[in-house]
ZAFIGU-995546 format. One record per residue: residue in three letters; x, y, z of N, C-alpha, C, O in turn. Coordinates in steps of 0.05 Angstrom, whole numbers, plus 5000, padded with zeros to 4 digits. Layout:
ALAXYZXYZXYZXYZ;...
***
This chain:
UNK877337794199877037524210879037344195879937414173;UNK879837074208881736884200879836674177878536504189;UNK879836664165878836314146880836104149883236104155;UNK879235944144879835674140879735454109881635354097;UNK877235444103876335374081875635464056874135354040;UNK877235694053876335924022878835924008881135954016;UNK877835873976880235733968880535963939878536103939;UNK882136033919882436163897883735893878885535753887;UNK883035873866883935603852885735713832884835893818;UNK888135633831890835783816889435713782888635493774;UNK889436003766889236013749885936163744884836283726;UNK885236063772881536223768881336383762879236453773;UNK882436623746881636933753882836993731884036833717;UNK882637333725883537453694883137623710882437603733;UNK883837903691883338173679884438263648885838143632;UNK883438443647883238603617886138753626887238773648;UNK886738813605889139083602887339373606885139443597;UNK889039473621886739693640888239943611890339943598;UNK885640123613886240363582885640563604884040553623;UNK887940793592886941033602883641123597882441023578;UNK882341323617880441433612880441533590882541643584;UNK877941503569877741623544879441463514879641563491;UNK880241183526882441103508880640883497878340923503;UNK880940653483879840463470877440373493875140353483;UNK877540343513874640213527872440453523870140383517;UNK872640673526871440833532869040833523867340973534;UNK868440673501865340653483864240253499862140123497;UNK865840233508864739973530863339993547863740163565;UNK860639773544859039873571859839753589859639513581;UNK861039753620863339623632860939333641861939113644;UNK858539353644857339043651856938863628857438633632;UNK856138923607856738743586859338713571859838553554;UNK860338823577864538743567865038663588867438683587;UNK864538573609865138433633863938113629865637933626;UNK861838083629859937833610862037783579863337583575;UNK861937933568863637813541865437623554865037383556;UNK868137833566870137733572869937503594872037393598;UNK868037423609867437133621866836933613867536713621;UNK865436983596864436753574866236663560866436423555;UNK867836853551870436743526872036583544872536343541;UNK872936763567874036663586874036323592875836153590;UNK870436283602869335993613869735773583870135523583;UNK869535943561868735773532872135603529872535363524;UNK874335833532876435693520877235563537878235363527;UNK877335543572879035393590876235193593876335123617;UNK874435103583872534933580871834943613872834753626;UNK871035033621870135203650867435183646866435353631;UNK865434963658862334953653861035183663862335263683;UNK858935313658858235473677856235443709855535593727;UNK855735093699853835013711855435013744854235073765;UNK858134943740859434943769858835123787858535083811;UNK858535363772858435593795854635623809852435623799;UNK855635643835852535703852852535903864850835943880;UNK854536093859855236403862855936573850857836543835;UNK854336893856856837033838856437233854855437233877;UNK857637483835857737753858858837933833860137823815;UNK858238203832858938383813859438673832857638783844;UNK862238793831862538963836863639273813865239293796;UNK861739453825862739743812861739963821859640013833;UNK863440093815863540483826861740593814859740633828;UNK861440653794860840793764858540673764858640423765;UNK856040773763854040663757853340743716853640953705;UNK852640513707852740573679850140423667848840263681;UNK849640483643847040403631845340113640845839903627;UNK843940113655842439873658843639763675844139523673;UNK844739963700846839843724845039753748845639593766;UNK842839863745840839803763840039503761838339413777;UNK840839373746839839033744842538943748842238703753;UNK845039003749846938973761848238703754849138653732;UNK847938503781848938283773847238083758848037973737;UNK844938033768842637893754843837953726844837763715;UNK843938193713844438173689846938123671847038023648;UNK848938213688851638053692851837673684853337583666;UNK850237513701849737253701848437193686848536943682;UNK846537353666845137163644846537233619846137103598;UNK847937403621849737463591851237293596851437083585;UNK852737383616855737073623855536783616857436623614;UNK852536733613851336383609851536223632852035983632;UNK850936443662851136313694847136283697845436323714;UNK847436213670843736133678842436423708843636623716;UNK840136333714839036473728840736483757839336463777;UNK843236503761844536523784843936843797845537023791;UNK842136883812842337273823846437293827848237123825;UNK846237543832847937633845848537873864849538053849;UNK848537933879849338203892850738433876852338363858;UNK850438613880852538903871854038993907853139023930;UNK856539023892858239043913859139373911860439443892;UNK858639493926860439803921861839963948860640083965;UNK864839913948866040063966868640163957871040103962;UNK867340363940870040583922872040323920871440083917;UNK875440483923877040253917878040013926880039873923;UNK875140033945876639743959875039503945875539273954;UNK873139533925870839443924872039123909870638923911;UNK873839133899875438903889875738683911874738453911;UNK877338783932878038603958874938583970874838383985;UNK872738713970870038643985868438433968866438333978;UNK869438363943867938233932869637933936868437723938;UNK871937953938873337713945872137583970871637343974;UNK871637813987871437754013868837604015868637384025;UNK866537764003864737764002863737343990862337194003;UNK864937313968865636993955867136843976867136603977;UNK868437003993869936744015868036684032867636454036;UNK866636894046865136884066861936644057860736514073;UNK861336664022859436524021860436164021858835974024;UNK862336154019863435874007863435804046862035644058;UNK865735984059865435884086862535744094862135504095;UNK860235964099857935874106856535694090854035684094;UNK857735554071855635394058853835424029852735264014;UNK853935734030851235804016852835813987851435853968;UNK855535783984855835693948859035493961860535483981;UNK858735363934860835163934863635333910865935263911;UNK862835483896863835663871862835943866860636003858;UNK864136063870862836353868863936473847866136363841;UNK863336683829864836763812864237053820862137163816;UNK867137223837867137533832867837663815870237663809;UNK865937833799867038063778866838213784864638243796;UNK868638433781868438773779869838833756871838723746;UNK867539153744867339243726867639423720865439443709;UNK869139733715868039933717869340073689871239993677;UNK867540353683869040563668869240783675867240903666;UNK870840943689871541133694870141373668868441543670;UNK871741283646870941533618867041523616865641333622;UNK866441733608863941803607862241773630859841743628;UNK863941783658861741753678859241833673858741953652;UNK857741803687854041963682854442233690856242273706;UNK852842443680852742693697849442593709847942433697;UNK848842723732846342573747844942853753846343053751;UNK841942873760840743043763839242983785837342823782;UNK839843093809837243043836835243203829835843443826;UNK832643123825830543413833830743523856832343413872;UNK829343723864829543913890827244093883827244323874;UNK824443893891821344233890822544453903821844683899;UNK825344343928825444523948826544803944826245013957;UNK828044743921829944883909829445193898827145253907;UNK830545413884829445573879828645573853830245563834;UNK826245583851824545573823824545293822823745223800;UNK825045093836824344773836827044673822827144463809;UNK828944853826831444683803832944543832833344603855;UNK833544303814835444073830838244093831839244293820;UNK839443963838842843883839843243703825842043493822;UNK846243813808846943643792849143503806849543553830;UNK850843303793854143133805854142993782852542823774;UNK857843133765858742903750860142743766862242823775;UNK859042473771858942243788862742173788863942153809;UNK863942163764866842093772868842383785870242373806;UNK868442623768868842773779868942953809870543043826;UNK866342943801865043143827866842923859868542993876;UNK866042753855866842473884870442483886871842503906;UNK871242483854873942563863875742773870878142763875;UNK873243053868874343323882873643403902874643613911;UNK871743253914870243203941868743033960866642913958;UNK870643083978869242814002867543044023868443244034;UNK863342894024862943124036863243034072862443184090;UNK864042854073865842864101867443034106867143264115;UNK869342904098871943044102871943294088874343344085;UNK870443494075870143644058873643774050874843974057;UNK874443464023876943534013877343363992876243143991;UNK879043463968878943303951880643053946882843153953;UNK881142843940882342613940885842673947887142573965;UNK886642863924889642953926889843103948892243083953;UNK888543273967888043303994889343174010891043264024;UNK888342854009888842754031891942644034893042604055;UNK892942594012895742543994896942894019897842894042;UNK896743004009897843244017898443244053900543244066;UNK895243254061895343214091897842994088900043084082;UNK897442764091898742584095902342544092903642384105;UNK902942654080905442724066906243064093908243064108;UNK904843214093905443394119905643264143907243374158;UNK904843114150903643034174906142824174907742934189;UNK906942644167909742474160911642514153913342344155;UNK912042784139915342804131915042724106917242744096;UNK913542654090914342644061914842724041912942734025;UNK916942804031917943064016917142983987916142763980;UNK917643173972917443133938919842933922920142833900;UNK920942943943923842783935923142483934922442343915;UNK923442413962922042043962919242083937919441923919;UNK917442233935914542113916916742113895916941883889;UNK918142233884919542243853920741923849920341743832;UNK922441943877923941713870922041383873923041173863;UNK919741383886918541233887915741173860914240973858;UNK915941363848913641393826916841283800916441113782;UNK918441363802920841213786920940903791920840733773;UNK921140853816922140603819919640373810919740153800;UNK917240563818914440363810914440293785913840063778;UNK915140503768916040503738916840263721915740093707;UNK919240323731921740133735920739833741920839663723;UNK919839773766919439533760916239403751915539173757;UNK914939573738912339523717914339423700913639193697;UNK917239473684918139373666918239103672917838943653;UNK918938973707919638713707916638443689916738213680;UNK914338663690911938543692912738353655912838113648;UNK913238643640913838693606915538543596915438513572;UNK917838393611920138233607919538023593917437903598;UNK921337923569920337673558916537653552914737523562;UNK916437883527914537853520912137833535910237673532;UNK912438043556910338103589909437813589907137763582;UNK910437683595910337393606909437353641908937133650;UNK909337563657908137553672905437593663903937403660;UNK904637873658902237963649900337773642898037783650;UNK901537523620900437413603900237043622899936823613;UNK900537123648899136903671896736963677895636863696;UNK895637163659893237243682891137453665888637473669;UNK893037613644891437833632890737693608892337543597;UNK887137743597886937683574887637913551886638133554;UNK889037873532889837983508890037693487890137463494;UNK890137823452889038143443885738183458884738003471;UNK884738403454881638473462881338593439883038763431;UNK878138483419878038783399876238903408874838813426;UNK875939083400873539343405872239343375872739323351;UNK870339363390868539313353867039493357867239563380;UNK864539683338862939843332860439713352860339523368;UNK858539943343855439833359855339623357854839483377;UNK855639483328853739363328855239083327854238863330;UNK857939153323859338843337860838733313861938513313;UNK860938883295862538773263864538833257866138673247;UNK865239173261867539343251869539263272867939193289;UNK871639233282874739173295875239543292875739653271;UNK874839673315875740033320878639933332880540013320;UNK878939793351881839823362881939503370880139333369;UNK885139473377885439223387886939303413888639473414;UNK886039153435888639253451890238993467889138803478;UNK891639023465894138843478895938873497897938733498;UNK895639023511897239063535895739353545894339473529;UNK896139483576896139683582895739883566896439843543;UNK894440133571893640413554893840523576892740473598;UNK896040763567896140953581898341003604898741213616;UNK899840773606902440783617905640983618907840903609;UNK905341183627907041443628909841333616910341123628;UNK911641393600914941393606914941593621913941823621;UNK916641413641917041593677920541643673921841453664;UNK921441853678924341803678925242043710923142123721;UNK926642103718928842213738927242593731926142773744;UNK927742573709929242823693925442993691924543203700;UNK924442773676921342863673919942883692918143043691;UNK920242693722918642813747919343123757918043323766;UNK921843073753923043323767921343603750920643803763;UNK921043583728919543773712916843843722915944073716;UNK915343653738913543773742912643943764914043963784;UNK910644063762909844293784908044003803907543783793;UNK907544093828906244003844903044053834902744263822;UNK900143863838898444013836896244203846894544343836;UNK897144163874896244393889897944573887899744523870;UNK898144843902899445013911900344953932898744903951;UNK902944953936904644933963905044633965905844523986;UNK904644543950904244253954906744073953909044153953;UNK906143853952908843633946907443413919908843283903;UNK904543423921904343143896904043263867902943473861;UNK905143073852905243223823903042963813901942783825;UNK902943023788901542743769902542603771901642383777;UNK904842623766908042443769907142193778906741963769;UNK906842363809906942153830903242063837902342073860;UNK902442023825899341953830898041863810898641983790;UNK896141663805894541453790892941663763892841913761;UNK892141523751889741613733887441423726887941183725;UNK885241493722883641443723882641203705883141323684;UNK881640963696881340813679879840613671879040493691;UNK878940523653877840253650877740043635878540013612;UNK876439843652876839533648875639323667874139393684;UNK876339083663874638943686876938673696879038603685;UNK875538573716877038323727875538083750873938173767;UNK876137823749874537703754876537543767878737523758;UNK875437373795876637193814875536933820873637033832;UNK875136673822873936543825874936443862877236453872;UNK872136353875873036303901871636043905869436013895;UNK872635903915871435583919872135573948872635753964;UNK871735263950871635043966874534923969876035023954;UNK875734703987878634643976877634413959879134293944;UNK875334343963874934073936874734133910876234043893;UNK872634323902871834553879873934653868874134673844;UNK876334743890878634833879879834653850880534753828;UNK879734403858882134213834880534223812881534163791;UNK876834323814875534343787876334523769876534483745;UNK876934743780878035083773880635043762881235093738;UNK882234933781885634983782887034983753886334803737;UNK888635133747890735023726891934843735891534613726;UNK893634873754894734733763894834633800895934763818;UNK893234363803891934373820894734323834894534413857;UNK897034243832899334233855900334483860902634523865;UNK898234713857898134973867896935033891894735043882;UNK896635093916894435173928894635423934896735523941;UNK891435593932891935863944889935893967887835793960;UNK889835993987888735994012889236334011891336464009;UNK885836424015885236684027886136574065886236334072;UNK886436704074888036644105886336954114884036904121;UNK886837114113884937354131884737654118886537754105;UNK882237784124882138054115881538184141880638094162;UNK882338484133881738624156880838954146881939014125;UNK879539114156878839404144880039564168880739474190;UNK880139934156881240084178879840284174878240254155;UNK879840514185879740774179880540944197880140934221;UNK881941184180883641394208882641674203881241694183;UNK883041854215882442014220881642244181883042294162;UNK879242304186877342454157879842654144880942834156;UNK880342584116881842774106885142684110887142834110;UNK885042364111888042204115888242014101890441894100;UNK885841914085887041684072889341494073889341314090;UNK891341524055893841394053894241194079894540944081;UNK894041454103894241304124893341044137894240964158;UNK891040904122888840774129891040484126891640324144;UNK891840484102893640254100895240144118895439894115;UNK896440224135898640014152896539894177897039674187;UNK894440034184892939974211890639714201889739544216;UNK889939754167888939584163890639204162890238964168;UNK892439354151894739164147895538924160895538674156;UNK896539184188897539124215895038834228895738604232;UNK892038964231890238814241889638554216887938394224;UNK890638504195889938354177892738144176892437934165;UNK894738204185896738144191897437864223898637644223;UNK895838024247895537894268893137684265893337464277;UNK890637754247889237604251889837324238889137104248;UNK890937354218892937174201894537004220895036774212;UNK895737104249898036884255900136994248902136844247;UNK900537264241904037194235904937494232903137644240;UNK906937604224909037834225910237914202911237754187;UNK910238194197911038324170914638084159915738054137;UNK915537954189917337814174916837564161918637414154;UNK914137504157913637254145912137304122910937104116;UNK911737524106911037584085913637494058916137524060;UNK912337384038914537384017914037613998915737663980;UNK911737744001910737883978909138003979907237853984;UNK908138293977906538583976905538603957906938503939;UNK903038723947901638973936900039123936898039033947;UNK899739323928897739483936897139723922898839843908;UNK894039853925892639983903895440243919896140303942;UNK896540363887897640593895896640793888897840883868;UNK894140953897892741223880895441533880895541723864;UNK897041483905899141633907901641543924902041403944;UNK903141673907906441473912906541513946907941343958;UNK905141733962905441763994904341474004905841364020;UNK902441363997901641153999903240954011903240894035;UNK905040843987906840683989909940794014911240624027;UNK910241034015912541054025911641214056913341324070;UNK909141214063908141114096906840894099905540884119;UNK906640674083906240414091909440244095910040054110;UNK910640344079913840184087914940324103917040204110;UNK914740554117915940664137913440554163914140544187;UNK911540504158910440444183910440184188909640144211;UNK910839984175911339724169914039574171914639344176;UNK915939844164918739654160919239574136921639564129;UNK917039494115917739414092919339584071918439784059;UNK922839444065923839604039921939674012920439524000;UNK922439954008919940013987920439833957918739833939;UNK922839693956923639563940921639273940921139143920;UNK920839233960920338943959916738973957915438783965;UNK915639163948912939173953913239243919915239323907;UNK910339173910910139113881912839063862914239213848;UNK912738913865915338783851914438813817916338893804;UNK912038773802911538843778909439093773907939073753;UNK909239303790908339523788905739573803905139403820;UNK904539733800902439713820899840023803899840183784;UNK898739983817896540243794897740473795897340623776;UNK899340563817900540803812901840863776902141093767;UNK902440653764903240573739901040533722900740693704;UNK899240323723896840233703895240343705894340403683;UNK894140433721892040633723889840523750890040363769;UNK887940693740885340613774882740603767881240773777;UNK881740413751879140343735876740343759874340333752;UNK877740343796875540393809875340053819877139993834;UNK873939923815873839663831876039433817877539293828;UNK875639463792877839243782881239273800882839083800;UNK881839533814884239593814884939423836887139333832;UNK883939343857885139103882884838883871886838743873;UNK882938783858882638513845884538473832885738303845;UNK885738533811888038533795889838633817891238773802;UNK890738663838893138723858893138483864895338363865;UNK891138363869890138063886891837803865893237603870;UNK890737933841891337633822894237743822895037633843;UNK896737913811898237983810899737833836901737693831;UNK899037863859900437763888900137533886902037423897;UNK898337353875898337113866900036973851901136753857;UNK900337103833903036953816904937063817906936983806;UNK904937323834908237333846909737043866911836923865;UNK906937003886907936903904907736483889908236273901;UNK906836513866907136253854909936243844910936023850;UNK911236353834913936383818915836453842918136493836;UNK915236463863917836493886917836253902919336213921;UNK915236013890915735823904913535723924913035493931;UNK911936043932909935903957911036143981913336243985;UNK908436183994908836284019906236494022904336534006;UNK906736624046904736854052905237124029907337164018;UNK903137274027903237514016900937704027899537594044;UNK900337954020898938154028898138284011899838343994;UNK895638374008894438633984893538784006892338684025;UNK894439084001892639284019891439563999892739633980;UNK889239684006888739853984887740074007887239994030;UNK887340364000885140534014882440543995881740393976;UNK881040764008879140834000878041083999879141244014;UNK876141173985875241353994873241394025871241244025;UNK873441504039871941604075875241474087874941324106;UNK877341524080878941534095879941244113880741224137;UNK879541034090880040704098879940574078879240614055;UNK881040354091882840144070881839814082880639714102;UNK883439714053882439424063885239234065887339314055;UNK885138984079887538924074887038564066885338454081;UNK887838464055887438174043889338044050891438144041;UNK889737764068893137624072892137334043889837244040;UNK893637284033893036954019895736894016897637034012;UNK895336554021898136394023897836124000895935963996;UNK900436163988901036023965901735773980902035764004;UNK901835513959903135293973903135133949904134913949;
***
């Protein structure tokens, strides 16, 4: 659908520096390091909390005491007794919670919403169904990050599967993912320039990590964990990871965590939020897709396409792209089905590079397209992501 009145107030929003699985977050419980980092957040930009009459908490990963979800989210944060929803739709769940804050501000029912998503990939849960039915009464087990990423029981295939289909089915050789998992590389550096002075519009750093009990400093982190040196020479080295295949690691995301948060208003609410209120950002339209079970990748341009028209306007009035890249095929059948030079889509890198923490990963695409399209001046832009069941979401917002 098109909006009118749903606003991102320039400067509303953060994320963390996303860590490989298993790297400094990994002892984080992702809903209360989500609460930390809001609070510090609301404390230093003197951000009351009383403004907000909404919130919303999204994640994949269900983790200790996830069942109280957002409610619990909002009373650590100091959003007083504000409820909130839990939002969960694999990787799109970033752009549903945006959506989800636009749609309440439209209707009235908040003036300020605050979306967070949270997740940790490292230590997913291993889960135990009972089953009396079972033999001798034993149940089914699922390690919850795993098991989901080696199998869709739809499409009965595993995530890099659909990368594969997709890449057969289009012509996409091992050659373009190389050169396109390089070039993503490559311009993550533009992000790093001058003391990652992009990064540092938007990402909070340093972060420490402290012990249980909140005293000892274990790590500090300050930028990204887990970021590959990608070069020509080293893709080419790798084997594909299927058999017969075309995708290597190379060319495909890893797993990670961290969190990130969006604020969505009103256009009045907005100048309360704003850094800078002679900014404006306008959500303008979202749209969802889904194609055929066991295609993923593909989900992107149709979502796009319909998120695109509902918007008013044409891939030539875009100033600016991004989008969740779980695999480099991704990106290079959305610019062949689009038209878009693959050059001009994530201009400072995209997760195919930082990694894929699960819901934070569109949100941070979102804020990222944001201050791309603030530093070029103003104009339209686009976030599109897939998902897992073989669909994607697509987000238009216009700078001014």
């Amino acid at each position: 659908m098109q909006f009118e009145e749903a606003y991102i107030p320039y400067g509303a929003y953060w994320s963390t520096p996303f860590c490989k699985w298993q790297g400094s977050f990994a002892s984080k419980e992702p809903i209360p390091f989500a609460a930390e980092v809001a609070r510090k957040i609301m404390e230093e930009r003197g951000i009351s909390p009383e403004l907000f009459d909404g919130a919303c908490l999204g994640y994949t990963v269900p983790s200790r005491h996830s069942f109280y979800g957002g409610p619990w989210f909002t009373a650590m944060a100091g959003l007083g007794s504000l409820p909130a929803p839990i939002i969960s739709q694999a990787c799109a769940t970033g752009v549903r919670c945006i959506i989800y804050g636009v749609k309440e501000v439209i209707s009235g029912s908040a003036s300020a919403l605050l979306a967070v998503t949270a997740d940790r990939c490292s230590n997913g849960p291993h889960l135990y169904y009972p089953n009396p039915g079972g033999p001798g009464g034993t149940g089914k087990s699922e390690d919850w990050v795993m098991d989901n990423f080696g199998h869709d029981p739809w499409a009965r295939n595993a995530m890099i599967q659909t990368a594969e289909n997709a890449a057969a089915e289009a012509g996409i050789d091992r050659e373009i993912q190389d050169r396109v998992a390089l070039m993503r590389f490559q311009q993550y550096q533009n992000a790093l320039q001058d003391d990652a002075a992009f990064q540092k519009r938007y990402m909070i750093s340093p972060i420490d990590v402290t012990d249980s009990r909140g005293r000892k400093v274990l790590a500090t982190v300050t930028s990204d964990e887990g970021v590959f040196p990608t070069t020509a020479e080293g893709l080419a080295r790798l084997r594909p990871v299927m058999k017969g295949g075309t995708v290597t690691f190379g060319a495909q995301t890893y797993p990670a965590d961290g969190n990130a948060a969006v604020v969505i208003t009103n256009k009045d609410m907005a100048r309360e939020f704003s850094r800078d209120s002679s900014i404006e950002v306008r959500v303008v339209a979202e749209a969802q897709a889904r194609v055929k079970k066991g295609y993923m990748p593909m989900a992107n341009a149709p979502a796009v396409r319909m998120a695109l028209s509902r918007a008013g306007i044409g891939v030539g009035d875009l100033k600016a792209m991004t989008s969740h890249t779980p695999f480099a095929v991704n990106d290079v059948y959305l610019s062949r089905e689009l038209g878009i030079p693959l050059e001009d889509m994530n201009r400072y890198g995209c997760s195919l590079v930082w990694g894929h923490p699960q819901a934070p990963t569109g949100m941070r695409g979102v804020i990222e397209l944001i201050e791309e399209l603030a530093m070029l001046g103003g104009g339209y832009g686009v976030f599109t992501g897939c998902a897992a069941g073989d669909s994607a979401s697509a987000l238009v917002v216009k700078v001014n």
